[in-house]
DRENMISE-440041 format. One record per residue (C-alpha): x, y, z negated. Coordinates in pm, whole numbers, padded with zeros to 5 digits, always signed. Each point is the difference from the previous one (the first is absolute). Layout:
XYZ;...
//
This chain:
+11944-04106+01359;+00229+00195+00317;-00111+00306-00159;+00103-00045-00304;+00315-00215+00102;+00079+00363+00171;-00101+00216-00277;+00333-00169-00218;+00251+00164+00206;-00055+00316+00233;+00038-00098+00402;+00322+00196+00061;-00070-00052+00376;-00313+00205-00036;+00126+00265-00228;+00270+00092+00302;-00313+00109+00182;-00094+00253-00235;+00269+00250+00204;-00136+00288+00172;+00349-00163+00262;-00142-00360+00006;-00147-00159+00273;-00314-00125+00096;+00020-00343-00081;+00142+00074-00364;-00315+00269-00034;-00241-00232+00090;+00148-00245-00250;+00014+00262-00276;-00365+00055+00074;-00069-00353-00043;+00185-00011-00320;-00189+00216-00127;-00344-00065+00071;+00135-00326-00104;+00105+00130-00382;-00376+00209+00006;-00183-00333+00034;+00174-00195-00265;-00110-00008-00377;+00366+00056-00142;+00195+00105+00254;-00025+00361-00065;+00190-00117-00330;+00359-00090+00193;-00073+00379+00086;-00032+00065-00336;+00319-00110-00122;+00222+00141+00294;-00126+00367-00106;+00046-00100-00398;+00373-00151+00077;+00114+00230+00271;+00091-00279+00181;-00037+00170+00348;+00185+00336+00072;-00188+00049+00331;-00258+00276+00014;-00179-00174+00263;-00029-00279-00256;-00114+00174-00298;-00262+00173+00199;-00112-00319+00112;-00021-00160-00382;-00211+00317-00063;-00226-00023+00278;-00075-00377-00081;-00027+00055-00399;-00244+00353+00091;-00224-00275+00232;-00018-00211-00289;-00125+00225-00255;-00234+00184+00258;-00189-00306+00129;+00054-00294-00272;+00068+00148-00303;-00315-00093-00130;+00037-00372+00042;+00327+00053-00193;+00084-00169-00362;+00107+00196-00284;+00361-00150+00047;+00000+00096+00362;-00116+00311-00064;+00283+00075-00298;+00221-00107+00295;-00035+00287+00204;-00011+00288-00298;+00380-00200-00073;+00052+00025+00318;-00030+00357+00031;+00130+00117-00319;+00325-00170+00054;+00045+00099+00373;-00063+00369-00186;+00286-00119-00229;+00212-00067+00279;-00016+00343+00138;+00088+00160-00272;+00350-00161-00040;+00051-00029+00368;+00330+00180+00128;-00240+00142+00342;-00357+00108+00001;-00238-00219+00220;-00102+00148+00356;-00299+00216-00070;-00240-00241+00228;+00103-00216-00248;-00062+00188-00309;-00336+00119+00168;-00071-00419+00033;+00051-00061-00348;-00262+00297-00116;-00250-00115+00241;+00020-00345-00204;+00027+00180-00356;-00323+00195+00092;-00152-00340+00146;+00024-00171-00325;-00141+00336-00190;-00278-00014+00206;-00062-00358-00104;+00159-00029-00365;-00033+00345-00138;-00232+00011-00291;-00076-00403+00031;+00332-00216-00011;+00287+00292-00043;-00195+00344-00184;+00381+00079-00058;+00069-00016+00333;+00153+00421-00023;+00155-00068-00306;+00166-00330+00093;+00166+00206+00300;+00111+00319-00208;+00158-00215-00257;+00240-00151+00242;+00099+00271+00243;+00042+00269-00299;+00158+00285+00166;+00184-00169+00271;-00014+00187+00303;-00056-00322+00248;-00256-00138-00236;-00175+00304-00043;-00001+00025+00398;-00192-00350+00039;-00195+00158-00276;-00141+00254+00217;-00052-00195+00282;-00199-00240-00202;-00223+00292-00112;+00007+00147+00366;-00134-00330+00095;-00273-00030-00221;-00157+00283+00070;+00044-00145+00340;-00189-00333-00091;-00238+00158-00216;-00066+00322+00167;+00042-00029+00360;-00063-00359+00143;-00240-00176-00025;+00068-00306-00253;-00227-00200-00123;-00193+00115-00320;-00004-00321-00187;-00334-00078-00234;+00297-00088-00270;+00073+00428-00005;-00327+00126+00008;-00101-00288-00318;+00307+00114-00183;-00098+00370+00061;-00351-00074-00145;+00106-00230-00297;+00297+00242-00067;-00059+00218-00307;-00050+00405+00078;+00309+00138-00076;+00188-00300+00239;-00209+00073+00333;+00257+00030+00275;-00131+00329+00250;+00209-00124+00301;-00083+00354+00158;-00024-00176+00327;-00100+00164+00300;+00055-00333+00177;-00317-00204+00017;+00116-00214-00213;-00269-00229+00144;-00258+00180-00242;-00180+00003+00375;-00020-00380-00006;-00102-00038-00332;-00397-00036-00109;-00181+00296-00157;-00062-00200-00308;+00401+00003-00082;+00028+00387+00054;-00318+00108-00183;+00040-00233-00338;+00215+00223-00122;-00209+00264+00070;-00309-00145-00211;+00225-00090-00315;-00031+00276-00246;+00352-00050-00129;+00118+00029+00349;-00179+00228+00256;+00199+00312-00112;+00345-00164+00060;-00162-00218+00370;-00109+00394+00094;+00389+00103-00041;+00126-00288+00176;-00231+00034+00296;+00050+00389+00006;+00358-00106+00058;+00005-00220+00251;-00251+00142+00223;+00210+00340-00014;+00299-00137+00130;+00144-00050+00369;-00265-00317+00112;-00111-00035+00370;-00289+00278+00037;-00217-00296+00140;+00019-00228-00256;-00005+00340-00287;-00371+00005+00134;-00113-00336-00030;+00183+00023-00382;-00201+00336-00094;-00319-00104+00159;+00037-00313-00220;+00088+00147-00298;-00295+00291+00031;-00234-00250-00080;+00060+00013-00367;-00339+00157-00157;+00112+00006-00358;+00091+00376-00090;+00015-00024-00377;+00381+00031+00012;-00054+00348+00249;+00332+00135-00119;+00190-00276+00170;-00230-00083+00223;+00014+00350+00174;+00344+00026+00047;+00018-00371+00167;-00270+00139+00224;+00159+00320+00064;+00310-00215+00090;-00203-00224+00261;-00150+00302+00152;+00341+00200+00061;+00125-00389+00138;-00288+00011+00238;+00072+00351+00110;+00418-00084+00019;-00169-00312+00242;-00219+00212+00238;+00259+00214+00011;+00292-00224+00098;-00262-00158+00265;-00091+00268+00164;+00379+00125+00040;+00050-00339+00175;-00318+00012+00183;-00182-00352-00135;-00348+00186+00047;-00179-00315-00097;+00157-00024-00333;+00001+00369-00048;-00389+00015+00010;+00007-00258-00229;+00213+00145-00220;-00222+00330+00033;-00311-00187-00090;+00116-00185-00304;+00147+00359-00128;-00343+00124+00051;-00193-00264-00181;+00229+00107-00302;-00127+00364-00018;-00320-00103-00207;+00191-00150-00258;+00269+00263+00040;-00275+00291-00075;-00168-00213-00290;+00384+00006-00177;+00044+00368+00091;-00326+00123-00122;+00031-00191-00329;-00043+00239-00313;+00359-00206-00128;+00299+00292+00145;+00215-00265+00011;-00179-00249+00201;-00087+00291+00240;+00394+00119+00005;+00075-00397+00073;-00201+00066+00349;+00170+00309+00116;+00240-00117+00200;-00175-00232+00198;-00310+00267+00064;+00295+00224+00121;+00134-00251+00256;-00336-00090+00131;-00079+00381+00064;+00352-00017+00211;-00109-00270+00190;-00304+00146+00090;+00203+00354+00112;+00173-00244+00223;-00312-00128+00180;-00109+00167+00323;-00367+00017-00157;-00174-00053-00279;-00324-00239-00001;-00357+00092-00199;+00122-00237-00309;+00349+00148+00032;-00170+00365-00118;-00228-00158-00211;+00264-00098-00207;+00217+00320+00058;-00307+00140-00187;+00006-00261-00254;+00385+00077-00087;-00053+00346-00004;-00292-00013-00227;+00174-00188-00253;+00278+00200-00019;-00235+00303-00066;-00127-00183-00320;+00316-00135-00100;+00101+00368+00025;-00316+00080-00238;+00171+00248-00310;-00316-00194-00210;+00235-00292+00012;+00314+00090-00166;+00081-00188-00296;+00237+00015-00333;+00316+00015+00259;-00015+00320+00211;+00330-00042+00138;-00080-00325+00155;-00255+00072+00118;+00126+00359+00183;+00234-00334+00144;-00282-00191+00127;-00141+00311+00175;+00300+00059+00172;-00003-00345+00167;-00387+00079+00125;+00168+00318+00139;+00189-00201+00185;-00364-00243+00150;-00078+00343+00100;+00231+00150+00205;+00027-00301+00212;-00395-00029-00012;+00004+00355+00121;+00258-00055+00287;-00200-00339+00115;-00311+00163+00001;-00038+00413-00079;-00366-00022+00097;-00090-00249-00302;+00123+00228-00266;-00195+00312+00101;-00399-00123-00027;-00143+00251-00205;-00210-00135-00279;+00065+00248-00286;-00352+00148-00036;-00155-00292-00134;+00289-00068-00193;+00111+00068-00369;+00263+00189-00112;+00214-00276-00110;-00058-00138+00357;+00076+00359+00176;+00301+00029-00237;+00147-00287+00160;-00097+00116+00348;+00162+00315-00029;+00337-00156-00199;+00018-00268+00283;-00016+00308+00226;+00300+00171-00175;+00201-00335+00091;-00097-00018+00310;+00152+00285+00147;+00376-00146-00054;-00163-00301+00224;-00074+00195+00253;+00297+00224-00005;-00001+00284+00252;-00340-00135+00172;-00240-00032-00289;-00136+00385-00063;-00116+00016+00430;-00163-00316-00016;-00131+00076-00402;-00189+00302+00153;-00066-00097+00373;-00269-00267-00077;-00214+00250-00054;-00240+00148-00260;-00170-00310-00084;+00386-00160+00014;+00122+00171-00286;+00128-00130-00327;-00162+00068-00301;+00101+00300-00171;+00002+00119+00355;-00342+00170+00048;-00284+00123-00149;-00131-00327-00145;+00304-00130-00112;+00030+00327-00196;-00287-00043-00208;+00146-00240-00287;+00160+00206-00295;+00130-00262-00146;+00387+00105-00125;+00157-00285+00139;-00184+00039+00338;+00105+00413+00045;+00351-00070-00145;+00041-00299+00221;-00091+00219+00273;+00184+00310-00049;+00295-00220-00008;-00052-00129+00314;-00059+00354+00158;+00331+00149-00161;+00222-00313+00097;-00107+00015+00336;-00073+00357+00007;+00208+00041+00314;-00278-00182+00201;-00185+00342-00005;+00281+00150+00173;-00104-00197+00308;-00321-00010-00068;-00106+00326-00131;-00349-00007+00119;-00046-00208-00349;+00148+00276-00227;-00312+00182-00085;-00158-00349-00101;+00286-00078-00228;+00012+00360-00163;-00335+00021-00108;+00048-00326-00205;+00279+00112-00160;-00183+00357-00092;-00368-00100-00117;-00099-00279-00264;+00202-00268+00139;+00300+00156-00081;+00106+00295-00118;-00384+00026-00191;+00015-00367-00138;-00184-00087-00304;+00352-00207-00093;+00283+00232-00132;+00265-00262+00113;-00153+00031+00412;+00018+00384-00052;+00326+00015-00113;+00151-00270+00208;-00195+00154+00303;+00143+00346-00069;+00336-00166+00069;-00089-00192+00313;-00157+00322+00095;+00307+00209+00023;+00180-00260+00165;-00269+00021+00243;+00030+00339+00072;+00309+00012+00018;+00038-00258+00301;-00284+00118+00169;+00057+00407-00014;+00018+00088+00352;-00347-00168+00069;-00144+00180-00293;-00028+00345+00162;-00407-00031+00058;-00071-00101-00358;+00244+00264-00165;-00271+00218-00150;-00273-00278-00105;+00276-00195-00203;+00083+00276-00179;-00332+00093-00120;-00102-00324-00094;+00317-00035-00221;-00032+00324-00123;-00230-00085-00331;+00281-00267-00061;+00277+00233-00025;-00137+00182-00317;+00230-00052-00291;-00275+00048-00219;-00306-00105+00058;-00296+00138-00148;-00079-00209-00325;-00328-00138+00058;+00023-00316-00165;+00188-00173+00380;+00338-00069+00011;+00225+00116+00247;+00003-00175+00321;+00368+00007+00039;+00222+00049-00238;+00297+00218+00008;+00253-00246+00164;-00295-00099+00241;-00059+00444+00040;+00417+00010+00112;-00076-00301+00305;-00290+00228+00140;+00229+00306+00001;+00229-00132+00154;-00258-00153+00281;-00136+00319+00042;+00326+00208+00017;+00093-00295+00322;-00318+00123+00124;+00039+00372+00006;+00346+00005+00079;+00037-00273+00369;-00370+00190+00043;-00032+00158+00321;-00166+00324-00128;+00094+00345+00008;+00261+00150-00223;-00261+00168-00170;-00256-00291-00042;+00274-00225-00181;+00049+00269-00222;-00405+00005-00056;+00013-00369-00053;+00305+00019-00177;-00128+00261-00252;-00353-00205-00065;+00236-00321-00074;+00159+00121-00256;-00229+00258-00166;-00067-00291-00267;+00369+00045-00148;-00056+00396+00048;-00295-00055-00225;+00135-00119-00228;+00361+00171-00054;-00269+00266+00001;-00132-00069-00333;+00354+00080-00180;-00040+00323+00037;-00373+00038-00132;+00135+00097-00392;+00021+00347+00092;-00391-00014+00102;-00093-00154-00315;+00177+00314-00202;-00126+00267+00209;-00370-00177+00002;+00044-00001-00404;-00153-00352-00021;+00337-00083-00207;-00144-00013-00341;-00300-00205+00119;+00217-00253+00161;+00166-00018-00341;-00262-00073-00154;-00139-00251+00259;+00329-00174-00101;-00029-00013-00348;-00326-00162+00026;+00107-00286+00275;+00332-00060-00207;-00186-00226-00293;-00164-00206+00269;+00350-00164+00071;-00070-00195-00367;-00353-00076+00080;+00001-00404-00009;-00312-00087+00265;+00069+00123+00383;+00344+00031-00100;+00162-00018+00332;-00257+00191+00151;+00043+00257-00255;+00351-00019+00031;+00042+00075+00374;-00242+00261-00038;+00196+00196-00213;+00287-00058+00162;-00111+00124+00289;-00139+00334-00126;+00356+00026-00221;+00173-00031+00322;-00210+00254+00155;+00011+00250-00297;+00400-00051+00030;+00008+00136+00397;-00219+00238-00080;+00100+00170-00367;+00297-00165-00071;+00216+00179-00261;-00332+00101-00175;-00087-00433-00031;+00344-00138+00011;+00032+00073-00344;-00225-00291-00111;+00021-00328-00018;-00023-00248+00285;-00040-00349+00012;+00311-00226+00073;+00037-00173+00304;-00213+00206+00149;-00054-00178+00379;-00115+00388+00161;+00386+00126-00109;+00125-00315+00068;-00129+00048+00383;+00110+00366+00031;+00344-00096-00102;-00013-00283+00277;-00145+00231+00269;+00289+00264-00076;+00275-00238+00023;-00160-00122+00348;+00016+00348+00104;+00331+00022-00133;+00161-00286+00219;-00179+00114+00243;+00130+00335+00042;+00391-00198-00066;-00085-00194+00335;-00110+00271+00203;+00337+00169-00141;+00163-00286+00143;-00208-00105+00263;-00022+00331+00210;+00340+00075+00080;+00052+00227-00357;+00279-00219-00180;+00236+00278-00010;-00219+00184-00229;+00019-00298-00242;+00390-00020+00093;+00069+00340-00085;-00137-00007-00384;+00299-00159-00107;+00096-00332-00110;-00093+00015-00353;-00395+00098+00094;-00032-00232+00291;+00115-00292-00218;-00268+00071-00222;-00303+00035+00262;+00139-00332+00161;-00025-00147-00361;-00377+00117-00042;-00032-00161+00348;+00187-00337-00126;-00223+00033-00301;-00342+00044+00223;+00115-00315+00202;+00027-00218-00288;-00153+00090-00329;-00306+00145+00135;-00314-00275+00079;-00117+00224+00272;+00036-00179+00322;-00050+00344+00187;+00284+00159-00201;+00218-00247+00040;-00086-00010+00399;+00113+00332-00012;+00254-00039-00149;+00192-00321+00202;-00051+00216+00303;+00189+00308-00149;+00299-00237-00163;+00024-00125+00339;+00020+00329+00218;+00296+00098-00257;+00148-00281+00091;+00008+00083+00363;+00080+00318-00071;+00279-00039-00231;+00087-00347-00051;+00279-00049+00347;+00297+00067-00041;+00047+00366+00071;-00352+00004-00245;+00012+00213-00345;+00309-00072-00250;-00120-00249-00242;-00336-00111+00136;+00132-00347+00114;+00049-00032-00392;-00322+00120-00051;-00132-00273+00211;+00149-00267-00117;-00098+00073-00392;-00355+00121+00012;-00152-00021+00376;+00069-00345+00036;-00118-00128-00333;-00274+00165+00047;-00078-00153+00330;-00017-00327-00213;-00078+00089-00369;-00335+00162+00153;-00176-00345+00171;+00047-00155-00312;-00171+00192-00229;-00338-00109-00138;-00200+00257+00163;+00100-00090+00350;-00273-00159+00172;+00017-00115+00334;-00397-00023+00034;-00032+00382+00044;+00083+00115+00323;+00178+00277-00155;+00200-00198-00185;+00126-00201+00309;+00081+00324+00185;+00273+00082-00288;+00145-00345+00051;+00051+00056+00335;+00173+00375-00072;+00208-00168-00218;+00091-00252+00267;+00082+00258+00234;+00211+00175-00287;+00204-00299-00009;-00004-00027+00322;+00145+00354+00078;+00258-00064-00258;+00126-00285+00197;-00022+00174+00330;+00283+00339-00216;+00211-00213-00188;+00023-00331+00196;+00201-00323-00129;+00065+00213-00343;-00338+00042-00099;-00002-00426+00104;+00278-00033-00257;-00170+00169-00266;-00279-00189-00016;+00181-00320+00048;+00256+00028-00246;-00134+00281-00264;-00351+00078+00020;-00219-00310+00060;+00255-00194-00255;-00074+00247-00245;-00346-00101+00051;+00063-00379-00024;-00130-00068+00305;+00075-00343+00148;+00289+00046+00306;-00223-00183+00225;-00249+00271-00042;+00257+00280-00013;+00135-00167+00343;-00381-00031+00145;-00065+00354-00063;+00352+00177+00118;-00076-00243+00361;-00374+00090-00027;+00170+00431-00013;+00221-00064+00258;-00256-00064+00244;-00067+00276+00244;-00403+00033-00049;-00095+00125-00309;-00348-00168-00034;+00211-00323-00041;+00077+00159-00321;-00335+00128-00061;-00115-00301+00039;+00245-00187-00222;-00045+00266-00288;-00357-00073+00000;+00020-00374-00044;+00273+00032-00216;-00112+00268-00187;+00359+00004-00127;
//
């Protein structure tokens, strides 16, 4: 009965002791008091009231009222009744009322008070006795500033409550959470403990064995073990939570696991920096008991389940960079990861969805650099001669990755372990599978990293011979022959000044491959004629940066090309058909071949046949046959025509090329506009990749030539009307295919066309395109703007690179 005889009116005597100024006596009554107010049933209410009324201006008094009113709803709100506990929500709301008419803000410690109460009552109301706790709160401060400050606070403190104390996790939150319906579940992204620790199992795993609610439980989980919790009690949540053995729900269930294994890993980490060995190791050991049920998700044949993984595979290879050494299990399952990620790399596997799943490869790239900086020695254990293709094919692509992994250091140690060391594709044994995707696989890997022989040229002659025999060059595929011709002359070209000693035998062995044509027994050509114009140019490298006499390169020289002397040779053999007087003969050969064009069987035999003896009796006779009839579309003239205009731009850019441009400057502006126009017309209208090659590069040295400002009168014009349309009328056509290799080669003149451009006419040329050309075009301005930035910058294979995914 005193204490509730004192709860009626506040003890004024005690509340002067609530001054930071007052002295002892008063403070030790104040303490009193209030201990005094904690222990009675009601008196919190006289509390209450002051903060609803405003009775007391004092801010050592309203803190006071706070601190009593937050000890009530901490420790007895429980044991509260429903009239009690509409008390305090009035309470608050109108002291929130208060503030927003007052004349002065409250002190922040004030303001700061009040939150820590607002979040109190969340913590204990929200969902249960006031779901519209937010809304209640909105409604009344609106848009006034001071309400909207206690607002914040209130939210600040929340997170406070809810995130980083420890409160108590009442049963009443967790039954709501499981009765609540799906769509309702609160995720309090805590990375508090939210006393989950103290909880039983049996409360965290229900959720987890009710079909209608494992998927959301997973979610929940993966949030709150990913956020900031104590790294001690992290482990004792994951090593709980690992125990769940039902994997039906695997798409969930491996990103919550791929969340507890990068919290385990953020754990040993932080405990290690701070030196708690003890609870480092254990960390360490509960990270490692993860790994078998972290290779079961990654191996699985579901992409997405394996993708899920990644990241947590990638931070347990860090950690084990990090360690001083590595123990027998530690390897074993070094091996393990890097044997799944060869079958996840497995080309067998791709599905409906290539682009995805060129995605998902990308991420194993990533598994293997790191695997390969943890631990070079697993990756290289040769295996490949019991292996098949499809397995080596993955060996040797895995290879071509790993060399960005190892950066500068991979080709010494690639080829210092040895002969027994070396990676398939490597030897002699790992030469012997002619499967295409093996050999292209590998002469990918040799041309990307084809500067490795520079430092290693012992390895050259190994190397060479693959690329001239049947795995390359001599394929059974025509796709590895022609791609290999390519890679070839790349090759070459890198490698020239070690090539002296092998001059003479690559010639000869590429000698039966230069022949433009080919006896006809019934084989086809090896190479065909774009394929022929790669090995000339390897072998005119290899004559020229030869170290040979004058007069053996002009042996060599002579034997390289006496293929194309051949066979300009054979336009001049009419004359030795006349004087032989097998004319009339010939004739009549003709007359009797010309009905087999309508025969109806072996018709395209037939028809090629004839053809080709037509085109022969044309060289050879010609007025005395070109009389008759031949058949349309005829694929022989169609070829000639094609070879002549080659030959024709050709002979423009050597015009141009070697330092002749006055000749061209001198024929008057009238002619030279119209060879520029055949040139314009060659880049563009022509689907001949080689032409058009040809023909960038020759629009481009006119530009340097003439297109500055002391340049030829009227080419600027010329430039901007027909050499920069060109430049982006020819990528679109149809017939441009970025798959050949020749084709990419014109892109990238054409880049360098625009690029040169840029470099004579500056911000003008930037002006054209931005306000003329590319509008003319209808091209969106964010494009127009990404490609005049992407031409401004100083390295043209930005632009290469740009046209190619473009396309434009």
């Amino acid at each position: 009965m005193a204490c509730q005889s004192v709860c009626v009116i506040m003890d004024e005597q005690a509340l002067l002791g609530l001054n930071p100024n007052a002295d002892a006596r008063y403070r030790h009554r104040a303490m009193a008091y209030f201990e005094q107010l904690k222990e009675s049933q009601d008196g919190w209410e006289v509390c209450a009231e002051a903060l609803a009324k405003g009775i007391y201006n004092d801010d050592h008094v309203k803190f006071f009222c706070f601190q009593v009113l937050e000890h009530q709803i901490r420790f007895r709100h429980a044991g509260l009744s429903a009239v009690q506990q509409q008390l305090i929500r009035e309470t608050l709301m109108k002291w929130l009322q208060i503030q927003l008419m007052n004349a002065e803000p409250e002190k922040p410690f004030i303001r700061n008070k009040a939150a820590q109460v607002f979040a109190l009552t969340f913590v204990m109301e929200y969902l249960t006795m006031w779901p519209k706790f937010f809304f209640d709160i909105l409604t009344l401060v609106g848009l006034n500033p001071r309400g909207v400050d206690v607002y914040l606070r209130t939210l600040m403190a929340i997170d406070g409550e809810v995130v980083d104390r420890d409160i108590l996790h009442l049963p009443d939150i967790l039954q709501t959470y499981q009765q609540s319906p799906r769509d309702h579940l609160p995720v309090s992204g805590g990375r508090g403990r939210l006393r989950v620790l103290d909880r039983p199992q049996p409360h965290r795993q229900r959720p987890m064995s009710v079909m209608e609610l494992r998927e959301e439980a997973c979610d929940c989980l993966f949030e709150i073990i990913n956020k900031g919790m104590d790294p001690a009690d992290k482990i004792k949540l994951v090593e709980s939570l690992c125990q769940e053995e039902d994997v039906d729900f695997l798409a969930k269930f491996s990103r919550l696991v791929n969340g507890m294994g990068q919290s385990l890993v953020l754990s040993w980490s932080k405990l290690s920096k701070n030196g708690n060995v003890k609870e480092a190791a254990e960390a360490l050991q509960a990270l490692e008991s993860k790994v078998p049920l972290l290779l079961r998700l990654l191996i699985h044949e579901d992409d997405d389940i394996s993708a899920n993984i990644v990241g947590f595979c990638y931070e347990y290879l860090h950690v084990l960079k990090q360690l001083p050494q590595l123990t027998d299990q530690q390897k074993a399952n070094l091996e393990a990861i890097l044997l799944a990620v060869m079958k996840k790399t497995d080309v067998r596997r791709r599905g409906e969805d290539e682009a995805m799943f060129v995605e998902y490869r990308k991420q194993l790239k990533m598994l293997l650099d790191r695997l390969a900086q943890v631990s070079p020695e697993c990756c290289w254990k040769p295996s490949w001669q019991t292996a098949s293709f499809m397995e080596v094919e993955v060996a040797v692509r895995l290879l071509y990755m790993l060399g960005e992994a190892y950066c500068f250091t991979w080709s010494s140690f690639l080829w210092r372990h040895g002969q027994d060391q070396r990676p398939a594709g490597h030897d002699e044994d790992g030469h012997s599978f002619q499967h295409s995707s093996v050999s292209l696989e590998f002469f990918e890997t040799v041309s990307r990293y084809d500067k490795f022989f520079l430092v290693e040229p012992q390895h050259i002659p190994i190397v060479l011979m693959a690329f001239l025999d049947q795995r390359g060059l001599r394929h059974s595929s025509p796709k590895v022959r022609s791609r290999v011709a390519y890679l070839f002359s790349r090759f070459i070209k890198t490698l020239h000044k070690h090539m002296n000693a092998f001059i003479e035998d690559v010639l000869t062995r590429i000698q039966d491959l230069l022949e433009l044509n080919p006896p006809e027994n019934g084989f086809p050509a090896l190479l065909t004629s774009d394929d022929q114009l790669f090995m000339f140019e390897a072998g005119g490298v290899l004559i020229v940066h030869g170290e040979s006499p004058a007069e053996r390169k002009t042996a060599m020289m002579t034997s390289l090309l006496q293929p194309l002397m051949d066979a300009f040779n054979a336009f001049s053999n009419k004359q030795t058909v006349k004087l032989s007087g097998c004319s009339e003969v010939y004739r009549g050969c003709l007359q009797t071949f010309l009905p087999a064009l309508s025969v109806p069987l072996q018709k395209g035999s037939l028809r090629s046949a004839v053809r080709s003896f037509l085109h022969r009796m044309i060289i050879c006779m010609e007025e005395e046959v070109l009389g008759r009839p031949a058949e349309e579309n005829d694929q022989a003239a169609a070829l000639e025509k094609q070879m002549l205009r080659r030959s024709y731009f050709t002979f423009i850019q050597t015009v141009a090329g070697s330092g002749m441009n006055e000749v061209m400057a001198n024929q008057g502006a009238e002619n030279i506009e119209r060879v520029v126009f055949t040139i314009i017309q060659g880049a563009v209208d022509f689907p001949d990749p080689i032409a058009q090659k040809s023909c960038f590069i020759i629009l481009s040295k006119l530009v340097e030539l003439w297109g500055g400002k002391d340049g030829m009168v009227g080419f600027p014009d010329f430039i901007y009307k027909h050499i920069v349309p060109a430049c982006f009328l020819a990528p679109l056509k149809p017939s441009f295919d970025l798959s050949d290799a020749q084709t990419v080669l014109t892109l990238s003149e054409c880049a360098i066309t625009l690029k040169t451009i840029h470099l004579k006419r500056g911000l003008e040329f930037i002006r054209f395109l931005q306000q003329e050309y590319l509008p003319s075009l209808q091209v969106a301005p964010e494009v127009s703007q990404e490609l005049v930035q992407v031409l401004q910058q100083p390295d043209v294979k930005v632009l290469k690179n740009y046209m190619k995914v473009r396309q434009i």
